[in-house]
C-alpha positions as CSV (number, residue, x, y, z in Angstrom):
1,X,-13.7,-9.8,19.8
2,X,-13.4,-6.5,21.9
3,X,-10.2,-4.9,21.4
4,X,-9.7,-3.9,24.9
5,X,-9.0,-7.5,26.5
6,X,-5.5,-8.3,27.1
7,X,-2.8,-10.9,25.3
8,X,-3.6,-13.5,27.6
9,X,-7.6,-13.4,27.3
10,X,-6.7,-12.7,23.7
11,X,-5.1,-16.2,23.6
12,X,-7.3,-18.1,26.1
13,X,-10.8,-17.0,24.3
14,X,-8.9,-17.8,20.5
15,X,-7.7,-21.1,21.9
16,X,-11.1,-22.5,23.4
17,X,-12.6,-21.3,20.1
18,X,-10.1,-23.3,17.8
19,X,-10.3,-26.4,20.3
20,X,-14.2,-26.2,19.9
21,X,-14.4,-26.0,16.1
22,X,-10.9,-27.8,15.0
23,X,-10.6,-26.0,12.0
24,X,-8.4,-26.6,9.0
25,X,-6.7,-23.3,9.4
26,X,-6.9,-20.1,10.9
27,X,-6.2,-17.0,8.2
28,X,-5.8,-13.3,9.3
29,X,-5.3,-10.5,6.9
30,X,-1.4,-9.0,7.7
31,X,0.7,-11.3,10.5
32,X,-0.1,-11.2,14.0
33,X,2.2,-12.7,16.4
34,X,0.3,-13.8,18.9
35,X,-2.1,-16.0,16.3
36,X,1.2,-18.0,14.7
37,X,2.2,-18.8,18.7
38,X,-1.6,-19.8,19.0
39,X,-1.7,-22.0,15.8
40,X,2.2,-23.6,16.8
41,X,1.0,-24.3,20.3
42,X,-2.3,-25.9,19.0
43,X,-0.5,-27.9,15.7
44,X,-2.9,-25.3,13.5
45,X,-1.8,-23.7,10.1
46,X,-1.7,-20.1,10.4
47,X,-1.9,-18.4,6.8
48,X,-1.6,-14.4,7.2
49,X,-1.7,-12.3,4.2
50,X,0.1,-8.7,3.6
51,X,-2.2,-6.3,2.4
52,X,0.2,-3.3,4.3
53,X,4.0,-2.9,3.7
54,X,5.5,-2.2,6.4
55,X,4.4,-5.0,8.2
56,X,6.7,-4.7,11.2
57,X,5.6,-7.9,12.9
58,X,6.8,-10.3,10.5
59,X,10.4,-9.7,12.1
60,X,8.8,-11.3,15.1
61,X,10.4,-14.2,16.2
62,X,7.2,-16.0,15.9
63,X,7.8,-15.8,12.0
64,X,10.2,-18.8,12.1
65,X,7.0,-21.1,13.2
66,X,6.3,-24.4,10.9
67,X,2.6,-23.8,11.4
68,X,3.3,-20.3,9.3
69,X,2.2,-19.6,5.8
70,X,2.7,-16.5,5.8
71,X,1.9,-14.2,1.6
72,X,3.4,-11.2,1.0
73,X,2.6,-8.9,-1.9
74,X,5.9,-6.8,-2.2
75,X,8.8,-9.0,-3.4
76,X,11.1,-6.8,-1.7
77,X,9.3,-7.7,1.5
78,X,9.7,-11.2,1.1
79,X,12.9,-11.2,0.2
80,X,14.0,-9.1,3.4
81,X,12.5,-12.0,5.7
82,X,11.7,-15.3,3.6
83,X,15.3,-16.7,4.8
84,X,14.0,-17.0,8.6
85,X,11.5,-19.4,7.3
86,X,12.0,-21.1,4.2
87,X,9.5,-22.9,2.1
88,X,6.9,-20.9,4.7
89,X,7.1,-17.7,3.4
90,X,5.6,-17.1,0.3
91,X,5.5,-13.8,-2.2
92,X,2.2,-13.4,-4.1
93,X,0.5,-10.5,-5.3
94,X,-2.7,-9.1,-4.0
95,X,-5.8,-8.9,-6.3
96,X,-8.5,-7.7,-8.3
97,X,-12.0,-7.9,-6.6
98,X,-13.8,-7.6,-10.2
99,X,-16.7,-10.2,-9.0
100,X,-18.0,-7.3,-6.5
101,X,-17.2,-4.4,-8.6
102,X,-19.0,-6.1,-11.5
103,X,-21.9,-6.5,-9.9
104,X,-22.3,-2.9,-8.4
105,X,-21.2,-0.9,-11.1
106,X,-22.2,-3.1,-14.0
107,X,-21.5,-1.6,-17.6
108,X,-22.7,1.9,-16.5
109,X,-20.3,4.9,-17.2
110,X,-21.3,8.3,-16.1
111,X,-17.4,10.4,-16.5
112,X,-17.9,13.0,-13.3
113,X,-14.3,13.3,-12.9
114,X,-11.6,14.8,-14.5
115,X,-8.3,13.8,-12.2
116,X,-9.0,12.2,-9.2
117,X,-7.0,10.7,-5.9
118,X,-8.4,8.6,-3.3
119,X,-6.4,7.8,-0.2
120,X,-4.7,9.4,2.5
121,X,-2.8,12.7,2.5
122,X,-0.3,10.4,5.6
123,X,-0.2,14.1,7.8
124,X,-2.8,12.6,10.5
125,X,-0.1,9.2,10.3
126,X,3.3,11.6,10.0
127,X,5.5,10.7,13.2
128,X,8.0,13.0,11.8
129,X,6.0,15.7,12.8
130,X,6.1,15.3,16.1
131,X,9.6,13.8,16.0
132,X,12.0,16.7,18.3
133,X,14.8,17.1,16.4
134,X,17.3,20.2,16.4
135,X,15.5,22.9,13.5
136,X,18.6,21.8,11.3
137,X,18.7,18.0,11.3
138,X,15.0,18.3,10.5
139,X,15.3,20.3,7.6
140,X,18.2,17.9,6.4
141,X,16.2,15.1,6.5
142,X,13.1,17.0,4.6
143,X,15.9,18.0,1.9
144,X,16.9,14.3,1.7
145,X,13.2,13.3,1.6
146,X,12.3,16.0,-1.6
147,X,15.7,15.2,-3.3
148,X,14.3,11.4,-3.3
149,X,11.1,12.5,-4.2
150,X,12.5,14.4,-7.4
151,X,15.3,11.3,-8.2
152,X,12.6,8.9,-8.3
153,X,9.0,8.2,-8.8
154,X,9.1,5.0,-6.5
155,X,11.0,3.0,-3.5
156,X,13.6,5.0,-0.7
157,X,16.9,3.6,-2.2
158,X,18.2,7.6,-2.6
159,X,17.1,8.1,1.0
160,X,18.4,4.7,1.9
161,X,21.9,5.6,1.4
162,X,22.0,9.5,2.9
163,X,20.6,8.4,6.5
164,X,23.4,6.4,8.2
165,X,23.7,5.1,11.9
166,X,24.1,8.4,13.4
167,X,20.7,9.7,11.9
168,X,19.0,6.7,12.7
169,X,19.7,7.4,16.1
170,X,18.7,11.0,16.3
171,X,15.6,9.3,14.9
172,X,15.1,7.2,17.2
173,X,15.8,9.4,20.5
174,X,13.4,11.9,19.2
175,X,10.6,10.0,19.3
176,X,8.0,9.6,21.6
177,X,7.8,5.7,20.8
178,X,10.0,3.5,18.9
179,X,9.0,0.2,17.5
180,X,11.4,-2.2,19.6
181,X,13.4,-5.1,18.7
182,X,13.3,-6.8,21.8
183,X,11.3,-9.6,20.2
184,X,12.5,-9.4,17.0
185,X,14.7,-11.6,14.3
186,X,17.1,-8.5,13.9
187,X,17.3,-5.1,14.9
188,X,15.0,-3.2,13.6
189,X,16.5,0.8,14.4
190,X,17.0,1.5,10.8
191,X,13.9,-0.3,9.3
192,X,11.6,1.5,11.7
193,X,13.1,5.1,11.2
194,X,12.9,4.9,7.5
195,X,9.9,3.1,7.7
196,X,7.6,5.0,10.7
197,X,9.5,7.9,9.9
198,X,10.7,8.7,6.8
199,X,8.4,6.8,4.2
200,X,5.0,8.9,6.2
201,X,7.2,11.9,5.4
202,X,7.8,11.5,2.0
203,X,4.1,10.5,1.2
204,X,2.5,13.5,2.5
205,X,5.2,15.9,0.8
206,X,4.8,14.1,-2.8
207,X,0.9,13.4,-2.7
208,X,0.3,17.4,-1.7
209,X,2.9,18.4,-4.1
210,X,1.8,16.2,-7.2
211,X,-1.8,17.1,-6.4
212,X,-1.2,20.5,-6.1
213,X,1.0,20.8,-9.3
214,X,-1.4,19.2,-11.3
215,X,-4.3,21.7,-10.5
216,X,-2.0,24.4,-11.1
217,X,-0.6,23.4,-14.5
218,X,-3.1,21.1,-16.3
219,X,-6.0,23.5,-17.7
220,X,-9.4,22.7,-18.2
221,X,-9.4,20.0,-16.2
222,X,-10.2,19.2,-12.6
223,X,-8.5,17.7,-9.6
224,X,-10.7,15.8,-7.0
225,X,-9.2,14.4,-3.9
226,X,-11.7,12.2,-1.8
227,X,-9.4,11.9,1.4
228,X,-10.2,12.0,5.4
229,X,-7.2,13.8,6.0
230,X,-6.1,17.8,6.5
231,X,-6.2,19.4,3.6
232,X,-5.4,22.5,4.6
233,X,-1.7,22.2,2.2
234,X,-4.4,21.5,-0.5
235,X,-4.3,24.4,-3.6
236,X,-7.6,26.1,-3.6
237,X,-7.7,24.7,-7.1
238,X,-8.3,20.9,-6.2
239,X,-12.3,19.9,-5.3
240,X,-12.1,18.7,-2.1
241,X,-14.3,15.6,-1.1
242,X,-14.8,13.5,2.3
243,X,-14.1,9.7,2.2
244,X,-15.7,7.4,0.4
245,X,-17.1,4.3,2.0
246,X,-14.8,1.2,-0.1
247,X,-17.1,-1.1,-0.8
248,X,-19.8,1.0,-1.3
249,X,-19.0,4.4,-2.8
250,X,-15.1,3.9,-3.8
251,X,-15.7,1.6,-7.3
252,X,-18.0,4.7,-8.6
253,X,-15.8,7.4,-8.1
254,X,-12.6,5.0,-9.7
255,X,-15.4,3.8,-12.7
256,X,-16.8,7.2,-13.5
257,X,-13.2,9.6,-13.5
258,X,-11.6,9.9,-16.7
259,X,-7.8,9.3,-15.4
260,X,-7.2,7.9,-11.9
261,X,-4.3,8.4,-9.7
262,X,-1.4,5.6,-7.6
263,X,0.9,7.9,-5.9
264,X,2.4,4.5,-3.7
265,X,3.8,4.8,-0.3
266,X,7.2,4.7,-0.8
267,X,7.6,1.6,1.8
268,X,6.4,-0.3,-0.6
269,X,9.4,-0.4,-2.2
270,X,8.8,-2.9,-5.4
271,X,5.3,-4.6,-4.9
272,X,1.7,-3.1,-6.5
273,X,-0.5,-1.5,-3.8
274,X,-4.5,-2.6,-3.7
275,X,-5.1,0.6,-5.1
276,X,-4.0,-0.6,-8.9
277,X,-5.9,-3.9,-8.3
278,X,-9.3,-2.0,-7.0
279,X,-9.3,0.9,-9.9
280,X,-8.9,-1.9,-12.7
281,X,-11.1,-4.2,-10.9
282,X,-13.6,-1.4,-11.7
283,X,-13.0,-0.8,-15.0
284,X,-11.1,2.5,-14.3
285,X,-8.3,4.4,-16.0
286,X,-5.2,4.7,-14.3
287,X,-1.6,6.4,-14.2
288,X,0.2,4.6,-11.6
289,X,4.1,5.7,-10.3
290,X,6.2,2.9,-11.9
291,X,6.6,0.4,-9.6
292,X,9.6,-2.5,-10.4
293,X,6.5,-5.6,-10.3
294,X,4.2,-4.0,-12.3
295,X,5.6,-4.6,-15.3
296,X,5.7,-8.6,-14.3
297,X,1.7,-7.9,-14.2
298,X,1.0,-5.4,-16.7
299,X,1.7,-3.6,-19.9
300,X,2.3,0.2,-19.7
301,X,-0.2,1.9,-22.4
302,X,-2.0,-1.4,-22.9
303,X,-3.5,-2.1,-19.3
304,X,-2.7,0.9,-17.1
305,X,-0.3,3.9,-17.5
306,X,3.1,4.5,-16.1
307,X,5.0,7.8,-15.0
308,X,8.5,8.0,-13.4
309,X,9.2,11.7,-13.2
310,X,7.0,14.6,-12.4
311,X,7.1,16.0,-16.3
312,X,5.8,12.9,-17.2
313,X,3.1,12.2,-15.1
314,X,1.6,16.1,-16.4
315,X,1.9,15.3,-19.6
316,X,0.2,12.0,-19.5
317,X,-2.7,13.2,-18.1
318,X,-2.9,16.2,-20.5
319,X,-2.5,13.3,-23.3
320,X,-5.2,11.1,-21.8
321,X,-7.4,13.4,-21.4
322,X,-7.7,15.2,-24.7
323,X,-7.9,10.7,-26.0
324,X,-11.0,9.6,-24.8
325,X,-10.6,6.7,-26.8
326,X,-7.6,5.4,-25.9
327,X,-8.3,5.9,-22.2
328,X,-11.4,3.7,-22.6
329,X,-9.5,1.2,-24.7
330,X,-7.1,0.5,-22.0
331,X,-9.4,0.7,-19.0
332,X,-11.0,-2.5,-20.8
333,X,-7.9,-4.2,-21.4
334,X,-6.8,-3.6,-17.5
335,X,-9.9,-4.5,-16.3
336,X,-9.7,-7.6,-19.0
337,X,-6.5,-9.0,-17.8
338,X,-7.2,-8.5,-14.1
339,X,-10.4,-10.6,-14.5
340,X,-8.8,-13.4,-16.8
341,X,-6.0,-14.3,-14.2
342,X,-5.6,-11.9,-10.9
343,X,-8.9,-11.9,-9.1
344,X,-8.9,-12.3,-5.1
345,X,-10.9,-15.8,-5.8
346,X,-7.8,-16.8,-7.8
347,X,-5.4,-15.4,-5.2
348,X,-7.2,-17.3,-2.9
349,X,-7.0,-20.2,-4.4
350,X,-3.4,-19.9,-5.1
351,X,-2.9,-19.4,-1.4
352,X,-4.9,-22.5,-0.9
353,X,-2.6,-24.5,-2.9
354,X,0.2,-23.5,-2.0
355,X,-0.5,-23.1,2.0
356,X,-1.1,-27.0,1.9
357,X,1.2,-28.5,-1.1
């Protein structure tokens, strides 16, 4: 469907469609408004899954719909919206898509990599940037943003509690647009600046930091970043690459490096981002920031590897990489434990059940 049509053709052409076919449900990956008042007009189940976090729209009003089965991944999330619509609300994990990876990469394993980090730098997606703000309140809110940075490996809870009301508002009457809550279950001010605002920030200060310290301080090894953003923060010392195409050119580079980094967006403030899911589904090794769920998932030094400070990360990867053997021990027993019982067939299946229980 061309993305230039308005609401209302949106909804007439989706509507004739569904009353054509009938189907059992409509599903959508992340929640879109105007499909849940679609489905509720029509008597159609609408199951949306997360797969972002933020998702701003599931403050919509149109959450509180019966026809809604609506999965989110972080349990923070879920918890922030699951009383506007309980028992259709759900919070599941996203997956491991080991069925594809498997048969791309098969058992091959070519190590090309030292260190490598694929994803977004967040600069080209960095409001605050643009955000016109008196020279001092900025730099008080990038002092806040490296003081969380340095009190945590994960989540904004240290940011959280230094940005009141009064900052929110600076926030929000800097900006050139600001997510409204005309529509919404409750305002959303605060979310949005920490969220739009703050969160971007904070990921393009730590991932350019972290990957920059690394190059500096781990010898004899190499950092790659395969990104589509400016690197022009990037040390000299990390090998720059493009993008990599996901399906097609992604599982090689997370197979065949010998550590592979999570540096999470710090929105997601509890749940495990795809990333963890995609390098395990392919048999990767990886040191993830420690996220609260994971640990509900996973075992630290058994499936994947865990750092909460900056000291730790560095000398995890030193140790990793001078233990080939142990790396490859646990990149089996990640992608072992993924396969056995969180696949995206099983997730789907879950979502199934519990969509129409």
């Amino acid at each position: 469907m061309r993305k230039d049509i308005d609401i209302s053709e949106k909804l007439t052409k989706l509507g004739n469609m569904i009353s054509d076919y009938r189907p059992l449900f409509i599903f959508s990956i992340n929640f879109f408004p105007f499909l849940s008042i679609l489905c509720e007009k029509l008597g159609i189940i609408y199951v949306a899954e997360s797969v972002d976090c933020p998702v701003f729209e599931i403050f919509h009003t149109s959450i509180r719909n019966k026809v809604n089965r609506v999965f989110l991944f972080d349990r923070q999330q879920y918890l922030s919206v699951q009383s506007e619509n309980p028992g259709y609300i759900f919070h599941l994990p996203l997956g491991a898509p080991c069925e594809r990876t498997q048969a791309l990469l098969g058992d091959d394993y070519k190590p090309e990599y030292d260190i490598s980090f694929i994803g977004s730098l967040y600069k080209e997606k960095d409001l605050f940037f643009d955000l016109k703000l008196p020279k001092a309140e900025k730099e008080r809110f990038v002092r806040i943003m490296k003081e969380q940075i340095a009190e945590s490996g994960s989540g904004m809870k240290y940011s959280e509690e230094r940005i009141d009301e009064k900052a929110v508002s600076l926030i929000k009457n800097a900006a050139k647009e600001f997510y409204p809550s005309d529509s919404s279950v409750k305002n959303m001010d605060r979310f949005v600046a920490l969220n739009d605002y703050i969160a971007p920030h904070i990921a393009f200060l730590e991932r350019v930091d972290i990957l920059n310290d690394i190059a500096d301080s781990v010898e004899n090894a190499k950092v790659h970043l395969f990104t589509r953003s400016d690197t022009s923060d990037i040390s000299r010392k990390v090998k720059l690459h493009g993008g990599v195409k996901s399906l097609e050119e992604m599982p090689f580079v997370f197979r065949n490096s010998k550590i592979n980094l999570n540096i999470s967006l710090r929105s997601i403030q509890t749940g495990i981002p795809q990333r963890v899911w995609d390098v395990l589904a392919c048999r990767g090794f990886l040191i993830t920031n420690d996220q609260e769920e994971i640990k509900d998932y996973f075992t630290p030094g058994v499936h994947l590897e865990t750092y909460s400070s900056r000291d730790e990360l560095k000398e995890k990867v030193r140790y990793y990489l001078e233990h080939e053997d142990e790396r490859l021990r646990i990149a089996q027993a990640g992608f072992d434990e993924v396969q056995r019982g969180h696949t995206v067939l099983l997730r789907a299946a879950e979502m199934i059940k519990r969509a129409f229980s």
